[in-house]
C-alpha positions in Angstrom: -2.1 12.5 -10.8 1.1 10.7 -10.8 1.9 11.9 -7.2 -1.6 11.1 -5.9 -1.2 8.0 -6.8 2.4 7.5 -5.5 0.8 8.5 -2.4 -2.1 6.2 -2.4 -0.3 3.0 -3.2 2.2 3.9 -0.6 -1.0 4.6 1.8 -2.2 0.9 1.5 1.1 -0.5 2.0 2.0 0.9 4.8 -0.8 0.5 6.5 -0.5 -2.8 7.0 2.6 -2.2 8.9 1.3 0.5 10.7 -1.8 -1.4 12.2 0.0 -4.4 12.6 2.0 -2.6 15.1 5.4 -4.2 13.3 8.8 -3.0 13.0 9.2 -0.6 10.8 12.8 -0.8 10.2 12.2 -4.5 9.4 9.1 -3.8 6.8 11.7 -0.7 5.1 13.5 -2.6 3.2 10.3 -4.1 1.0 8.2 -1.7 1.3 11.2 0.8 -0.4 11.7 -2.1 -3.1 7.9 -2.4 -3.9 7.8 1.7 -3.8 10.9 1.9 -6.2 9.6 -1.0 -8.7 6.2 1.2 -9.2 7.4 4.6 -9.0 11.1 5.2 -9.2 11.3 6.2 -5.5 14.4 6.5 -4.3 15.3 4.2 -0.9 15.6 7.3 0.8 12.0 9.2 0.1 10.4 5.6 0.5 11.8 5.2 3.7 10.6 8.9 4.8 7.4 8.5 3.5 6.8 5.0 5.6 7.9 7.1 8.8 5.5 9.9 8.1 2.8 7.2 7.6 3.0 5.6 11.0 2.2 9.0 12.6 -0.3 10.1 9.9 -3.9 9.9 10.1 -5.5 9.4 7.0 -8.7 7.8 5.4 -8.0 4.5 3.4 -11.0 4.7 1.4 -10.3 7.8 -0.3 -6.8 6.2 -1.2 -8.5 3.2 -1.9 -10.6 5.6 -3.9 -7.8 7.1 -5.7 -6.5 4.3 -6.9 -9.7 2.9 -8.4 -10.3 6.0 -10.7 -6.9 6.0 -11.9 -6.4 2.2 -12.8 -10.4 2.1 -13.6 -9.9 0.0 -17.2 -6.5 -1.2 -15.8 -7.1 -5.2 -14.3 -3.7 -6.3 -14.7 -2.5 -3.3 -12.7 -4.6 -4.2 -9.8 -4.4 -7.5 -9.6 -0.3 -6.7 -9.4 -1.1 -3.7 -6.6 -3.2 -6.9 -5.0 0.0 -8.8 -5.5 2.5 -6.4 -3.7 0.1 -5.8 -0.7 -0.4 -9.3 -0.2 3.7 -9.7 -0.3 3.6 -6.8 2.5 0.9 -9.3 4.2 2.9 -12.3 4.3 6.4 -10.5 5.0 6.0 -10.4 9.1 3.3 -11.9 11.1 -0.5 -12.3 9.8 -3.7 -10.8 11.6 -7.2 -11.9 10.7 -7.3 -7.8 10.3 -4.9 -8.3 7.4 -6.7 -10.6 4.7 -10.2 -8.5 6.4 -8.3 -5.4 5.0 -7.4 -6.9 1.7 -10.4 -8.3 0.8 -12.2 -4.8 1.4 -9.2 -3.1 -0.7 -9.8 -6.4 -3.5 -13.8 -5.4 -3.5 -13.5 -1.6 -3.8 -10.9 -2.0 -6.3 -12.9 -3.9 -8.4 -16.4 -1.7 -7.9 -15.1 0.1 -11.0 
């Protein structure tokens, strides 16, 4: 569960970079610290699993999803996931897409 949930978090983080069309290079290094902080991911697999992202195709819901059954009884722990994707927000430049994307994230996140 662990790893699905490595995977998730990372998921929702990079997605912001990835439909915000920014540099990746540039959104690395704090997306490898937040990734690291959680998960003890080294800079190196971080930084491989951003690249992978921006090519991927995957369904944020069922990330979203993961991460709801797993931190179910755990507030604190969202609210801090909310935290660290609204750093990833406010790191580069800010889309009405971004805040539309977090409050959707906030509301399913909360369902629970």
């Amino acid at each position: 569960m662990e790893k699905k949930i490595k995977e998730s978090v990372g998921t929702l983080l990079a997605h912001i970079i990835k439909v915000d069309h920014r540099d990746v290079e540039k959104e690395a290094p704090l997306f490898c610290e937040i990734m690291g902080e959680n998960f003890e991911c080294s800079e190196k697999e971080a930084k491989e699993f951003l690249h992978t992202m921006m090519n991927k195709e995957y369904n944020l819901d069922d990330h979203v999803a993961i991460i709801n059954q797993a931190l179910c009884e755990d507030r604190l722990s969202k609210f801090h996931l909310l935290e660290q994707l609204n750093h990833m927000i406010y790191s580069d430049k800010i889309s009405p897409d971004d805040y539309k994307i977090f409050e959707d994230i906030k509301n399913k996140l909360f369902e629970c």
